[in-house]
FINU-779386 format. One record per residue (C-alpha): y, x, z; residue in three letters; residue number from 1. Coordinates in pm, 1 decimal. Layout:
REC         py         px         pz   code   pos
REC          Y          X          Z    ALA   NUM
...
***
This chain:
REC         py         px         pz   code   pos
REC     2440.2    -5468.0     4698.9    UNK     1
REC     2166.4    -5469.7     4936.0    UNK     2
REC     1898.6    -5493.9     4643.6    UNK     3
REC     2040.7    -5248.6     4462.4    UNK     4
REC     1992.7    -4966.1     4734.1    UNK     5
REC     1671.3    -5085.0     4740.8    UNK     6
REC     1579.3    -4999.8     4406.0    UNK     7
REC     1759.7    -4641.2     4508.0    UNK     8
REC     1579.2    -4591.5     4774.3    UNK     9
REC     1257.3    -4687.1     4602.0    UNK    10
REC     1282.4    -4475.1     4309.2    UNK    11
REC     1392.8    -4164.5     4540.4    UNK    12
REC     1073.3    -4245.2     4768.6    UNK    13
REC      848.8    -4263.0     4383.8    UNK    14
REC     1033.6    -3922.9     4273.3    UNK    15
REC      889.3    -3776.1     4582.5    UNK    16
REC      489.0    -3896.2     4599.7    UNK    17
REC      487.2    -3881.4     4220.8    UNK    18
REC      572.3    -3544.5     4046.8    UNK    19
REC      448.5    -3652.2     3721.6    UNK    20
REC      728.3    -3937.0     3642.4    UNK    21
REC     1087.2    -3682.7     3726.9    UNK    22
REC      941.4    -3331.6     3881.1    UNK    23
REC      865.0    -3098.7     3581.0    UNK    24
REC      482.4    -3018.5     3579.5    UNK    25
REC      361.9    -2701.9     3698.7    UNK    26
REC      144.9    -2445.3     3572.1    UNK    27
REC      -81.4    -2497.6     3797.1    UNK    28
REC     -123.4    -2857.2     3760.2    UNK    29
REC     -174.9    -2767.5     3414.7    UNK    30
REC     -448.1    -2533.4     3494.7    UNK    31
REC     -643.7    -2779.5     3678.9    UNK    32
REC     -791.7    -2878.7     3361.2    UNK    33
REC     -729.2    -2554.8     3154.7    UNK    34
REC     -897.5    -2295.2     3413.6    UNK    35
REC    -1256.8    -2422.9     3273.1    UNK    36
REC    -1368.7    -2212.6     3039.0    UNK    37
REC    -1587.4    -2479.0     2923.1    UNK    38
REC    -1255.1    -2746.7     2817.6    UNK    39
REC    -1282.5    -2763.6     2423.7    UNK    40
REC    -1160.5    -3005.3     2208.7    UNK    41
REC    -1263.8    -3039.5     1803.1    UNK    42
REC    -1001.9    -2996.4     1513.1    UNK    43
REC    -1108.2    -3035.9     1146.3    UNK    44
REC    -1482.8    -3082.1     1269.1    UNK    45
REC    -1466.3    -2702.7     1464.9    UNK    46
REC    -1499.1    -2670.4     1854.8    UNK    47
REC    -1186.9    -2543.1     2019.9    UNK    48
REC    -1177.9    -2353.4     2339.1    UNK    49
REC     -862.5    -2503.8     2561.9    UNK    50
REC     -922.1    -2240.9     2797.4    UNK    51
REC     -646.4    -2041.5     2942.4    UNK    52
REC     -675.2    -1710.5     3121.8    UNK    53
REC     -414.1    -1735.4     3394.0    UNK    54
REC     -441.7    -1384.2     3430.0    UNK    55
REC     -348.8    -1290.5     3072.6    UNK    56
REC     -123.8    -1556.7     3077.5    UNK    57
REC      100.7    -1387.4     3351.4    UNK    58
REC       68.8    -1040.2     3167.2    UNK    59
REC      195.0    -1176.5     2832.8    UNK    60
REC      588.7    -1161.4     2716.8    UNK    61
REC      561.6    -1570.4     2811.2    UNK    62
REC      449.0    -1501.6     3198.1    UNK    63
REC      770.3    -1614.7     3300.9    UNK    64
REC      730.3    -1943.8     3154.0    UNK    65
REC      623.7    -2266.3     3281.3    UNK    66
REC      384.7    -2465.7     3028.7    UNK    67
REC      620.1    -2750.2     2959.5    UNK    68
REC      904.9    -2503.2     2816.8    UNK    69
REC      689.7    -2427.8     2495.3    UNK    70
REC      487.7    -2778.1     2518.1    UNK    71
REC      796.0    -2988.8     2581.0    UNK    72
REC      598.6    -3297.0     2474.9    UNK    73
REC      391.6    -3306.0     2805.2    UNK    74
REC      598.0    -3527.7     2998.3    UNK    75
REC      277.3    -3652.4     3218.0    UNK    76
REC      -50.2    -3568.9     3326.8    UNK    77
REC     -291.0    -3664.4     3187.9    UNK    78
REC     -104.4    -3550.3     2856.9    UNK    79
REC     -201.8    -3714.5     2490.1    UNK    80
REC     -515.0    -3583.0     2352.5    UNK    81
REC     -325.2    -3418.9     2053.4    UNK    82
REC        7.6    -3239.9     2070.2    UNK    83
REC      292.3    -3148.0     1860.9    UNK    84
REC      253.8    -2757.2     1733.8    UNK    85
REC      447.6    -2561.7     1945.9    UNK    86
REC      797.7    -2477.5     1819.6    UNK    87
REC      860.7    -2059.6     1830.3    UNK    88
REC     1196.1    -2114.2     1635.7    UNK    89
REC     1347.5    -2293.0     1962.1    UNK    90
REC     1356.2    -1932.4     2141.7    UNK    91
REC     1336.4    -1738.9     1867.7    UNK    92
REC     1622.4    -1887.8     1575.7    UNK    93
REC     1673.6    -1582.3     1427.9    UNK    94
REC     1318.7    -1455.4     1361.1    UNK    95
REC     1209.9    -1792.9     1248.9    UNK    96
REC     1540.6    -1807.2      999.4    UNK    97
REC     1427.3    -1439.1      873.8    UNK    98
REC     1063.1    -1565.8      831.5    UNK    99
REC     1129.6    -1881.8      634.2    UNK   100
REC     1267.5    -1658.1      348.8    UNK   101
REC      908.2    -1432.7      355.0    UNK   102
REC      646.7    -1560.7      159.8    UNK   103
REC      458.6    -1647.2      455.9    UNK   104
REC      733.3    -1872.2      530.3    UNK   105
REC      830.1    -2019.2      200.2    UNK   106
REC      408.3    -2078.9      173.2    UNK   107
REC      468.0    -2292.6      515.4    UNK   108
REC      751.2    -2508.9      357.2    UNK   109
REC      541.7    -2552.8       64.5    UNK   110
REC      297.5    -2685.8      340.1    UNK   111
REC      -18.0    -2468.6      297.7    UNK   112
REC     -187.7    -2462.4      571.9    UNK   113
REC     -395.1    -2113.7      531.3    UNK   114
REC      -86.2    -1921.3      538.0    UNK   115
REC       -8.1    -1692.9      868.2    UNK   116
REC      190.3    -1844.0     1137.9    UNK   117
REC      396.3    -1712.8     1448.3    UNK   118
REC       53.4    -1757.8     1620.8    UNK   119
REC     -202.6    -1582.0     1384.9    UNK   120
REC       10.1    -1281.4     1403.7    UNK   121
REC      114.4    -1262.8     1755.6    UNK   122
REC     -177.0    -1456.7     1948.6    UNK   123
REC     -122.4    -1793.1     2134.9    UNK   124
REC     -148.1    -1726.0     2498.0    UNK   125
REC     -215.7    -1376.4     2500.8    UNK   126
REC      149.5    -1250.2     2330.3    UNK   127
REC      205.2     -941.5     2466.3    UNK   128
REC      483.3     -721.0     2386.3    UNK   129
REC      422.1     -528.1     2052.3    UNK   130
REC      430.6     -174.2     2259.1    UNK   131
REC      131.9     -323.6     2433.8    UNK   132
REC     -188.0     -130.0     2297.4    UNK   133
REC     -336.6     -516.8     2371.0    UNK   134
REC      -72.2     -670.5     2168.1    UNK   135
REC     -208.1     -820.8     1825.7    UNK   136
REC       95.4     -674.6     1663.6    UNK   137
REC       43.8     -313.7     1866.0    UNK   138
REC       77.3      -51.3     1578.5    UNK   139
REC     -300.8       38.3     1597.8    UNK   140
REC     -381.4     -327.5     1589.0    UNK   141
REC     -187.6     -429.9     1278.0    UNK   142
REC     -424.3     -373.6     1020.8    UNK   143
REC     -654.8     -577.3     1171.3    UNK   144
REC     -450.9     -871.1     1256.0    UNK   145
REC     -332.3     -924.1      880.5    UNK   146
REC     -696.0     -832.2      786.8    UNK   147
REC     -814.9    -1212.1      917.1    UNK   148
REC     -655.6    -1350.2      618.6    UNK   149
REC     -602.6    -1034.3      346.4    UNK   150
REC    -1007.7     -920.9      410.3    UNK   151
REC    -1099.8    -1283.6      413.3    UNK   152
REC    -1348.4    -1327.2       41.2    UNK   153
REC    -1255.8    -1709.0       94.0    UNK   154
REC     -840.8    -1735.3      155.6    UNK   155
REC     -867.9    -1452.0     -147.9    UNK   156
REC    -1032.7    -1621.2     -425.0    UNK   157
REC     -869.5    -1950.2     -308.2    UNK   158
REC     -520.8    -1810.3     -313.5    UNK   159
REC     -602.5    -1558.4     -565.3    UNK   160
REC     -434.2    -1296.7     -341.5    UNK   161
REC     -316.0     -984.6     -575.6    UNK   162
REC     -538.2     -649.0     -425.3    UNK   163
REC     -815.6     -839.8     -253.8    UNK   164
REC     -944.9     -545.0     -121.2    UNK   165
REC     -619.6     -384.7        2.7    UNK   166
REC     -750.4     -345.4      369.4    UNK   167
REC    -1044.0     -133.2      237.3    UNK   168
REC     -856.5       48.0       51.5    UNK   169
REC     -574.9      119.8      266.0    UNK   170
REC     -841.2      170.0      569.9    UNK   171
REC     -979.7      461.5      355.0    UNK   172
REC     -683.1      629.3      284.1    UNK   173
REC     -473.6      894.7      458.3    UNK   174
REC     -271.1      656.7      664.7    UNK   175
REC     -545.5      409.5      718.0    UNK   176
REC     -739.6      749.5      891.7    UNK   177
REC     -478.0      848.3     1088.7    UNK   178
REC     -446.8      508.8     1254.9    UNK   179
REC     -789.2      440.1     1302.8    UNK   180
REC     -979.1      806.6     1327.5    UNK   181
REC     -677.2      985.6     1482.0    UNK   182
REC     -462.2      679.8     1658.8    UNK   183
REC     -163.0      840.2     1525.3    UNK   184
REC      100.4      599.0     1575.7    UNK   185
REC      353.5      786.4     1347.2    UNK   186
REC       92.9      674.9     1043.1    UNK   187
REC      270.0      361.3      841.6    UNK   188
REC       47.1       52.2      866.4    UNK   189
REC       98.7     -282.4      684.6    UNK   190
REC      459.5     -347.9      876.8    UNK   191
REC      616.2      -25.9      768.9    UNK   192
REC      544.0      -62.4      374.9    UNK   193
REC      552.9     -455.2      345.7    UNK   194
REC      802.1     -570.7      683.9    UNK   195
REC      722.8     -819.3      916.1    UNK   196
REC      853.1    -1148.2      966.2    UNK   197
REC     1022.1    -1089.0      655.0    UNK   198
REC      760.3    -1011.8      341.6    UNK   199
REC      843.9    -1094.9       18.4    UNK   200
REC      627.1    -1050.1     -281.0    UNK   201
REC      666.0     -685.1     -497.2    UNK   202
REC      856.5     -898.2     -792.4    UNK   203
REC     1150.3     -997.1     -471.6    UNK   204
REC     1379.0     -737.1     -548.9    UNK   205
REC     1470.0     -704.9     -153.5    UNK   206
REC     1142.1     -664.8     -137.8    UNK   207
REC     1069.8     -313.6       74.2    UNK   208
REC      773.6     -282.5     -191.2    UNK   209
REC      991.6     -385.9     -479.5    UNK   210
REC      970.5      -92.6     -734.4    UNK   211
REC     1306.6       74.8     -719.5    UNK   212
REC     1324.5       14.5     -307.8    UNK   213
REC      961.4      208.7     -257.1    UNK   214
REC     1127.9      594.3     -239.7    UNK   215
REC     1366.2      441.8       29.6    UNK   216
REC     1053.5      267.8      241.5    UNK   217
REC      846.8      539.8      198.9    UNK   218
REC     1141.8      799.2      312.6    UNK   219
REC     1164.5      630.4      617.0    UNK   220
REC      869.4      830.3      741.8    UNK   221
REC      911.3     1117.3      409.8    UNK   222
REC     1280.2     1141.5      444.0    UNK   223
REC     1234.2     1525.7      361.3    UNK   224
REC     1003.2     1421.7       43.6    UNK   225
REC     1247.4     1147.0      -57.4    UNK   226
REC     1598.0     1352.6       -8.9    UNK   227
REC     1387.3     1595.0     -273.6    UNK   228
REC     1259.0     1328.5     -514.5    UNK   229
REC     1599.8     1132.1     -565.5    UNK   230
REC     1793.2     1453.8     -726.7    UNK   231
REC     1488.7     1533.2     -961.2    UNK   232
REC     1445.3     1297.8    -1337.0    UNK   233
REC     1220.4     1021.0    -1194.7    UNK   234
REC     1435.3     1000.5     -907.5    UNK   235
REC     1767.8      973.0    -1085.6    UNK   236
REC     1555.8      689.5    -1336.4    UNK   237
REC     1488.7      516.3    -1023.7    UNK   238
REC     1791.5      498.2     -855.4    UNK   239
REC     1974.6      411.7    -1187.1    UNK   240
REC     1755.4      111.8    -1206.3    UNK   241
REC     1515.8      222.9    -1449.9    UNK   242
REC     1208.1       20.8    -1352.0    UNK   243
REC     1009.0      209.9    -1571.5    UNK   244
REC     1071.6      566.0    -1396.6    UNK   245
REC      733.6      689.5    -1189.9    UNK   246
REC      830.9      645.7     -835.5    UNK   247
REC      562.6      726.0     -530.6    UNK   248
REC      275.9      481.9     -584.8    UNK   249
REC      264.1      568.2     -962.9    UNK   250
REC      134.2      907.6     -802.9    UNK   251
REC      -14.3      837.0     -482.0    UNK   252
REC     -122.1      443.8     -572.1    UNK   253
REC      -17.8      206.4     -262.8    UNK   254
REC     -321.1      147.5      -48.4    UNK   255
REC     -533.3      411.1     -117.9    UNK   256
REC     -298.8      729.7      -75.4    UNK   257
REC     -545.6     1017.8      -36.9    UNK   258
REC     -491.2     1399.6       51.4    UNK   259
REC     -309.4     1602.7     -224.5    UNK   260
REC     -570.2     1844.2     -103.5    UNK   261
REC     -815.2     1605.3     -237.9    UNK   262
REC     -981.1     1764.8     -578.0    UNK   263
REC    -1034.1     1408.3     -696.3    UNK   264
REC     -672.2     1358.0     -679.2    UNK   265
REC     -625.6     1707.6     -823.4    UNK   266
REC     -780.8     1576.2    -1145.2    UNK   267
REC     -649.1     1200.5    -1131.8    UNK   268
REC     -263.8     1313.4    -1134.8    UNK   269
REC     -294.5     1458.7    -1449.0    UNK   270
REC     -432.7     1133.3    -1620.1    UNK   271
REC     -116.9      965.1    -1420.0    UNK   272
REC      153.7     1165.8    -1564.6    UNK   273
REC       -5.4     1166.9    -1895.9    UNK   274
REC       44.5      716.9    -1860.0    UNK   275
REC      408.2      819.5    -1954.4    UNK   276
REC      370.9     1142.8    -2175.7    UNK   277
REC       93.1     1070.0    -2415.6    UNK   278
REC      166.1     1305.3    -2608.2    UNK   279
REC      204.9     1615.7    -2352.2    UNK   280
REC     -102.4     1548.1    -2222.9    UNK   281
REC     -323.6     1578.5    -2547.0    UNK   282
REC     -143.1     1900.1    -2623.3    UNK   283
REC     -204.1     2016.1    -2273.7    UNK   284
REC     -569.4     1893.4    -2314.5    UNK   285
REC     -576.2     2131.3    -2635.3    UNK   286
REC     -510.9     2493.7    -2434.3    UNK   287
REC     -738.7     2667.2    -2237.5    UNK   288
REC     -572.6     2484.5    -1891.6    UNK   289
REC     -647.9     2163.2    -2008.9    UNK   290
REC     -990.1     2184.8    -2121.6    UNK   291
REC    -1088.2     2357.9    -1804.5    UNK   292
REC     -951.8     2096.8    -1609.2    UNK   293
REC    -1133.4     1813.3    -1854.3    UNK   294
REC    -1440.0     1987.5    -1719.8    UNK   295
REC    -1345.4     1918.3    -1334.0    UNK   296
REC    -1244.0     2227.2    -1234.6    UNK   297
REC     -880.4     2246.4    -1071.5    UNK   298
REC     -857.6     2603.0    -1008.7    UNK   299
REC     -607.7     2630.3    -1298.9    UNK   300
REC     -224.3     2542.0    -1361.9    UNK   301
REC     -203.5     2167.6    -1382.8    UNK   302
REC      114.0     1959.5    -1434.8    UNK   303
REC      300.4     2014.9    -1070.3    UNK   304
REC      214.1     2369.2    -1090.2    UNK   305
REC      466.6     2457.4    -1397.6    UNK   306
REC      725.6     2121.4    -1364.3    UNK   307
REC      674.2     2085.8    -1008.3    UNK   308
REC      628.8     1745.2     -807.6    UNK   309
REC      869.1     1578.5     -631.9    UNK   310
REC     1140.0     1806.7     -778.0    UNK   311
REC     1081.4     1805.8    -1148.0    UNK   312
REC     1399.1     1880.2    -1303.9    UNK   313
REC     1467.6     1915.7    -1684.4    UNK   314
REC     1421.3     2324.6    -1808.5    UNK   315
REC     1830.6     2306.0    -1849.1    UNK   316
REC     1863.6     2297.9    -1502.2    UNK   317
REC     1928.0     2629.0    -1350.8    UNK   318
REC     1697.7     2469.1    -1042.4    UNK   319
REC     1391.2     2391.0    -1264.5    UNK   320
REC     1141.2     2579.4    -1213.0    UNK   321
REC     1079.0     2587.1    -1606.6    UNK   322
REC     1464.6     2741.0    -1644.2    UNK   323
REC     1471.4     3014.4    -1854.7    UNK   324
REC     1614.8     3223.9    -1524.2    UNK   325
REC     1312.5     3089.3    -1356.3    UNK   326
REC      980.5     3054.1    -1579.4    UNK   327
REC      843.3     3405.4    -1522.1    UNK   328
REC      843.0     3341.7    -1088.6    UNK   329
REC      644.1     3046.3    -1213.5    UNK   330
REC      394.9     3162.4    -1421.3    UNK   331
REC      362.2     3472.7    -1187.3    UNK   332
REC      243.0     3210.1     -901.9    UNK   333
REC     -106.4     3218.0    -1088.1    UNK   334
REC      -21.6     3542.0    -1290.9    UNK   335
REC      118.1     3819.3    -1114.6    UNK   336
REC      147.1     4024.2    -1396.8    UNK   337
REC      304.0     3772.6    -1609.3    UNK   338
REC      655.1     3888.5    -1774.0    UNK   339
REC      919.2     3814.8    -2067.0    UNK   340
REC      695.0     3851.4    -2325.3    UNK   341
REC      379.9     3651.3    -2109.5    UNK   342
REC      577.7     3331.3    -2074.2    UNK   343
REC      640.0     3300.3    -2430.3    UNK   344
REC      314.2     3094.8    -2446.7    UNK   345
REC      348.9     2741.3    -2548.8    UNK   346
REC      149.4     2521.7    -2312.2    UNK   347
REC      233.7     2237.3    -2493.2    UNK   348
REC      238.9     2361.3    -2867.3    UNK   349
REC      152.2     2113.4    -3120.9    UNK   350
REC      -65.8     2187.1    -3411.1    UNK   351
REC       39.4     1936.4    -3617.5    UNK   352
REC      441.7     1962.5    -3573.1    UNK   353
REC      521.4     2147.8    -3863.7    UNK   354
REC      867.2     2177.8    -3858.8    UNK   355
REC      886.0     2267.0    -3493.8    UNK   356
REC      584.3     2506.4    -3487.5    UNK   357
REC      585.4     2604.0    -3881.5    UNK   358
REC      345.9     2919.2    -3755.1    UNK   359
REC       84.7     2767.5    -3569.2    UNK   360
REC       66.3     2487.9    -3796.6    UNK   361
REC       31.5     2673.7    -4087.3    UNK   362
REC     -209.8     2916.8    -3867.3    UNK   363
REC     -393.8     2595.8    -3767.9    UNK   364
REC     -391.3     2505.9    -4147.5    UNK   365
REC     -521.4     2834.2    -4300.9    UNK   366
REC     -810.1     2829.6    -4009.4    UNK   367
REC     -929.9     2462.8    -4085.6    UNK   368
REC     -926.8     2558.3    -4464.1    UNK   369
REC    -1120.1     2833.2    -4371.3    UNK   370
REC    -1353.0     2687.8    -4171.9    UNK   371
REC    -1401.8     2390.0    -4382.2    UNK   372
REC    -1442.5     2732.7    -4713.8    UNK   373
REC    -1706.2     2876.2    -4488.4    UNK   374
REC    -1904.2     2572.0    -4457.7    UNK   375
REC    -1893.6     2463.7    -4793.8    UNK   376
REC    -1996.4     2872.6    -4904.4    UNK   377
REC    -2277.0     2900.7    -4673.1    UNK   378
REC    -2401.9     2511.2    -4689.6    UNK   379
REC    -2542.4     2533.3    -5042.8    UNK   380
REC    -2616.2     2903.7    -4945.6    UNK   381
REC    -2869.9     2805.4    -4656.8    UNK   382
REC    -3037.5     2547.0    -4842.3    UNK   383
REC    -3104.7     2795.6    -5123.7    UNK   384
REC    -3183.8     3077.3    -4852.5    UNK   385
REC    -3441.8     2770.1    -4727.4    UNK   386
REC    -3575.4     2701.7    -5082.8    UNK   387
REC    -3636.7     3061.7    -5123.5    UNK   388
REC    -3834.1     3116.5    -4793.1    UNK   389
REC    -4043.3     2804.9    -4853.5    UNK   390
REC    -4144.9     2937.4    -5175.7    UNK   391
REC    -4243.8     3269.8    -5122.8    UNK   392
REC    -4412.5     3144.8    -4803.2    UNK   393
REC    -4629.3     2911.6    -4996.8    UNK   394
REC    -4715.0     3176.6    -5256.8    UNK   395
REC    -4816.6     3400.2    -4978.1    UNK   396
REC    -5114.0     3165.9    -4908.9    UNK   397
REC    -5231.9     3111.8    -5203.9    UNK   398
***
């Protein structure tokens, strides 16, 4: 009896003088070693920095914390020179459980080691809360923080990562401008297109980017634009599951959205819509709108200016702006004089649809015949003309 309250007493009395066997460890012992900015260590042959900035430390979303409750391996000082990988899914289940079905995620079961992690996103010691402007997950910051791997030549080639220049491109367009010219935080970056913790590849079809969910991401900021587009034809196709219906980045591409305003894209849409109608577009490219525009000027009706754009509607539709009750407002837009007779034009007429068009083909007909009589008249007509002249020229000096 008497030795065992010994050993009672004795283990009390070693609980006290040593707080490294039963007392949890404190930050600050921790920062003993950690304060020196100098402390490194060296993983896969690169120097390490173990230094931690108490400071930021009791800024971050963690500040709260003591060291131990996110390294719960460190049961005494000096700790093991290596330590397990800190474990974010034992506060956070249900962000981890929504991340292992991304493709960072499934990547990480696969057990690549290049892929983005809790920490590449949102920082080690310096997690701040993602309204933070210093937060690496801040709005502004975004496109930055998933540039270390998606601008990186290396993890591209390696991984053969589809767009490997998405960040340039998406840093030169309208909404890459607006976050980094204009620090609009209303502009999407990479989070609003793609999500966060859970991305899934563009084939996924609960992908946000998957091809019949893009009208619904994209109207989370274009809810106006998108209400419009999903009562016109593409948007009907779409929502129908028609994969092969245009939907927003058919026009505007994904990373590089530029300005409508933009005469570039002026010129480029017409190429896009002709992807789908061949044919409308080399008839177009046959009238007097079309070959203007072939030479680069825009100042002429182009395809949204007679079907519209997000609202295209088939000319049945009392709405479209092609319908019969309609066609003359239209026209008038670039014509103000335009009238019953005006809009009888044929923007799309076909030369070579006979039954269809039986005038102008047979117009287009008599004129080739006539052109092709004209050169076949005046061919052997020239070279006689020629003969003629060269003779009496070389008479003349003898």
């Amino acid at each position: 009896m008497h030795v065992l309250l010994s050993m009672v007493v004795v283990l009390f009395l070693f609980s006290v003088f040593n707080p490294y066997s039963f007392a949890a460890i404190s930050n600050e012992e921790c920062l003993e070693c950690h304060s020196d900015q100098e402390l490194t260590t060296t993983r896969e042959g690169e120097d390490v920095s173990l230094f931690v900035d108490e400071k930021i430390l009791k800024e971050t979303v963690h500040g709260e914390l003591e060291c131990e409750d996110c390294h719960g391996d460190i049961s005494e000082i000096p700790h093991p020179e290596r330590l397990k990988p800190v474990q974010c899914q034992d506060c956070h289940p249900e962000v981890f459980d929504v991340y292992k079905t991304s493709i960072h995620g499934q990547d990480s079961i696969k057990g690549i080691k290049d892929v983005a992690t809790c920490q590449d996103c949102h920082g080690g010691h310096n997690i701040y809360s993602r309204l933070d402007p210093r937060s690496m997950v801040y709005h502004l910051n975004l496109p930055n923080t998933c540039a270390q791997c998606h601008a990186d030549p290396k993890l591209i080639e390696k991984y053969n990562i589809p767009v490997g220049n998405a960040y340039q491109l998406y840093m030169d367009s309208i909404h890459g401008r607006a976050i980094s010219k204009s620090g609009l935080l209303v502009a999407a970056n990479c989070s609003d297109c793609h999500g966060s913790h859970n991305i899934k590849p563009h084939s996924d079809p609960s992908a946000l980017i998957y091809r019949t969910n893009i009208p619904t991401t994209c109207g989370k900021c274009h809810a106006g634009i998108v209400a419009i587009f999903e009562d016109s034809v593409h948007g009907k196709g779409i929502k129908n599951g028609n994969s092969h219906a245009p939907t927003c980045i058919d026009c505007h591409t994904a990373h590089h959205i530029q300005r409508v305003e933009a005469e570039a894209w002026k010129l480029d849409i017409i190429k896009e819509c002709g992807t789908c109608h061949e044919k409308l577009l080399e008839t177009y490219r046959d009238t007097y709108h079309g070959q203007v525009t072939a030479l680069g000027f825009t100042r002429v009706a182009r395809c949204s200016d007679c079907h519209g754009s997000h609202d295209i509607l088939p000319p049945n539709n009392p709405r479209s702006t092609l319908a019969k009750e309609n066609v003359v407002t239209t026209c008038q837009k670039c014509h103000p004089g335009a009238n019953r007779n005006f809009v009888k034009y044929d923007p799309h007429a076909d030369v070579h649809d006979k039954e269809g068009n039986p005038l102008l083909y047979y117009s287009y007909k008599f004129m080739h015949y006539l052109l092709l009589g004209v050169f076949a008249f005046f061919a052997p007509h020239t070279c006689l003309w020629f003969y003629r002249s060269l003779k009496e020229s070389l008479e003349r000096r003898r």
